[in-house]
N, C-alpha and C positions, 0 to 999 in steps of 0.2 A: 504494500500500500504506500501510495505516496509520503513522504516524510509533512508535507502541509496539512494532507486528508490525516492523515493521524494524528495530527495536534489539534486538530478540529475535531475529533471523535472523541477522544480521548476528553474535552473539555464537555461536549455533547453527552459521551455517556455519563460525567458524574449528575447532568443534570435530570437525565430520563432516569437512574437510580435513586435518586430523590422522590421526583413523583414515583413511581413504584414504591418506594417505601410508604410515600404518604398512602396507599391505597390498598397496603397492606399484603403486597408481592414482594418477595424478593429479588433485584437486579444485581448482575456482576457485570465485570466487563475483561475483556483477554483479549490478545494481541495477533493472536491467530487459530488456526484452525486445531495443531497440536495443543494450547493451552485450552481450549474448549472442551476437544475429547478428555481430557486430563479433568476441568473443572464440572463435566456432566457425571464422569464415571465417581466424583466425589458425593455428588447426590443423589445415585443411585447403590445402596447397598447390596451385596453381594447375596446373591438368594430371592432380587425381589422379582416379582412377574411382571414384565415389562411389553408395551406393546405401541403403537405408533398412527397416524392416519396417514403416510405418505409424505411424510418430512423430505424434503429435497436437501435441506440442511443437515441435517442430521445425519443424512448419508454423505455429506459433503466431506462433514470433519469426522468421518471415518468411524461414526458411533454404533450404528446399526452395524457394522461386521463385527466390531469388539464386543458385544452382546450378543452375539449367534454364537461365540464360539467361547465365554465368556463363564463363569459362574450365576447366570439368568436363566430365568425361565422365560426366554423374548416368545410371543405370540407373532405369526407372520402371516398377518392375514393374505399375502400375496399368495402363498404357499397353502392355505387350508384349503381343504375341500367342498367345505361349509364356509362359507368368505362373512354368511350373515349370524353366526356361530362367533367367530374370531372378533368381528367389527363385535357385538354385545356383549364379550370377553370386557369389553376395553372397559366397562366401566366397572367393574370389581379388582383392575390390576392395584401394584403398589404403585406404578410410577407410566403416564404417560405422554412419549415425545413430541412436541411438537414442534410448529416455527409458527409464524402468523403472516398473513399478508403485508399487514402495514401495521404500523403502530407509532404514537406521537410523541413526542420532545418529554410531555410530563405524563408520559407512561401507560397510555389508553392502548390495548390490544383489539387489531380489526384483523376478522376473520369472516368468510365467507365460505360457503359449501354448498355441492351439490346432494348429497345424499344426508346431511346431519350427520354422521356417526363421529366428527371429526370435531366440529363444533359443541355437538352436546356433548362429548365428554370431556374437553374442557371448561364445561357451564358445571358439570357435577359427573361424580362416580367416582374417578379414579383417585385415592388417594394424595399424590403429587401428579404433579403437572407441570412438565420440562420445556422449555421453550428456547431453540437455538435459533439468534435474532441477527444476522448479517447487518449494519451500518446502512448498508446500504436501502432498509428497508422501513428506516426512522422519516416521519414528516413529519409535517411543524402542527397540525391539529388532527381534527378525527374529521371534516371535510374532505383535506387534500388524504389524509390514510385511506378514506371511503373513493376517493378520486383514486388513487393509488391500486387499490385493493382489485376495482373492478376494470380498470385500462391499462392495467400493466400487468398483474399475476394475474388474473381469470384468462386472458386471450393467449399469454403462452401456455397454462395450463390444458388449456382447451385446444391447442395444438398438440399437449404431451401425451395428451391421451386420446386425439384423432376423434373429437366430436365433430358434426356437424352443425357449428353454431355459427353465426356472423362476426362474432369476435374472433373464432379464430381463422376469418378469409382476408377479415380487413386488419384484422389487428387492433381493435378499439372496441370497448364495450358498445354496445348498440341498444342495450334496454329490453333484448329480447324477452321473446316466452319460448323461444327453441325448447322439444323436447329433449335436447341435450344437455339445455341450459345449466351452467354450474353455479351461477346464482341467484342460487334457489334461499338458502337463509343465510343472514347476516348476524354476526355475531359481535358486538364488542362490550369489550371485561374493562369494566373503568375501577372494579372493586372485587376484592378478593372477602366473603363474609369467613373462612376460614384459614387459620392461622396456619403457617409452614406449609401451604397448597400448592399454591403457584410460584415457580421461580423465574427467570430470565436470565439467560445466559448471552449479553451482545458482544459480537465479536466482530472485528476490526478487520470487517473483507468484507466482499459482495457474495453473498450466500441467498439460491434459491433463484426466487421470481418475485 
C-alpha cells in the first residue's frame, strides 16, 4: 500500500474504532493480510464451529484454508450436500466470518443479500461475529456505504456468480426486480445489543468488492 494511503488509514482506522466502540463492537486494525490471519485466528479459539456466507476476504488473507485444515470444526457450505442444512448450521456456530459491503468512518456496517442467510446471521445466532474489513471498503456515511454497497459490490458480485441481472451487463445498480436480483434485503448494524458479539478486523489493503 502506498506509504500516503497508509498514513491516511492508519489515522482513519483509529477513528472508525472509536465509533465501533461507541456502539458496542469491537475494531482492530493490521497492516496487512498476514497480520489479519494472525489477528482473526486470535479470536477464534481452537475447537470452535466455524462457518462463513462467502467472505471474499476472508479467503483473501488466507483464513478459510487455515481453518479447513486447522483444529475447527469449519462448516463448508460450498461442499454440503444439503447447502440449506449448512446455510441454518450458521446460526448455532461459535464464530461467524464475514466482511460487509460498505461501512462508515464512525462505524455503521452495510450489508446486503440475496438469499438472507448471510445477513440474518449477522443480525442474530451465531455467537461471535468476525468481520474482515479491507480500507478500501470504509465511506464517509451510510448514504455513500448504501451508494457503495449497491454500485460497486452487488454488480461484480452479480458477475461472480453469473446472474442474469442488469447490474451485472452494465455495471451499475439499476433498481431492478430481476429474478436474480441480489438485493433482495439490506442490512445495517449501527448497534451491537450484545456484549463481545461483533468484532472488526480493518486491514490496510483493498480486500473483496
Amino acid at each position: 500500500m502506498n506509504e500516503m494511503v497508509t498514513k491516511r488509514n492508519d489515522l482513519l482506522a483509529q477513528k472508525i474504532i472509536k465509533g465501533l466502540e461507541s456502539r458496542n463492537m469491537k475494531g482492530f486494525y493490521v497492516h496487512s493480510k498476514a497480520e489479519a490471519l494472525k489477528m482473526a485466528l486470535d479470536l477464534i479459539p481452537a475447537g470452535s464451529s466455524v462457518t462463513m456466507g462467502g467472505s471474499v476476504s476472508a479467503r483473501e488473507i488466507g483464513l478459510v484454508d487455515t481453518l479447513k485444515v486447522g483444529d475447527y470444526d469449519f462448516i463448508d457450505r460450498d461442499l454440503a450436500d444439503d447447502k440449506r442444512a449448512a446455510a441454518l448450521a450458521a446460526y448455532n456456530v461459535d464464530v461467524f466470518l464475514a466482511s460487509c459491503n460498505a461501512m462508515t468512518e464512525d462505524g455503521v456496517l452495510v450489508n446486503i443479500d440475496g438469499n438472507a442467510n448471510r445477513v440474518s446471521a449477522i443480525a442474530f445466532g451465531p455467537r461471535k461475529v468476525v468481520f474482515i474489513v479491507g480500507m478500501n471498503k470504509v465511506c464517509k456515511d451510510v448514504d455513500s456505504a448504501m451508494k457503495r454497497a449497491r454500485n460497486t459490490a452487488a454488480p461484480i458480485n452479480a458477475q461472480r456468480f453469473g446472474l442474469d441481472t442488469p447490474c451485472a451487463k452494465t455495471g451499475s445498480c439499476m433498481d431492478c426486480k430481476s429474478a436474480d436480483t441480489i438485493c433482495c434485503q439490506f442490512l445495517i448494524t449501527r448497534y451491537s445489543r450484545h456484549d463481545d458479539r461483533i468484532f472488526v478486523i480493518l486491514v490496510n489493503d483493498n480486500l473483496g468488492f
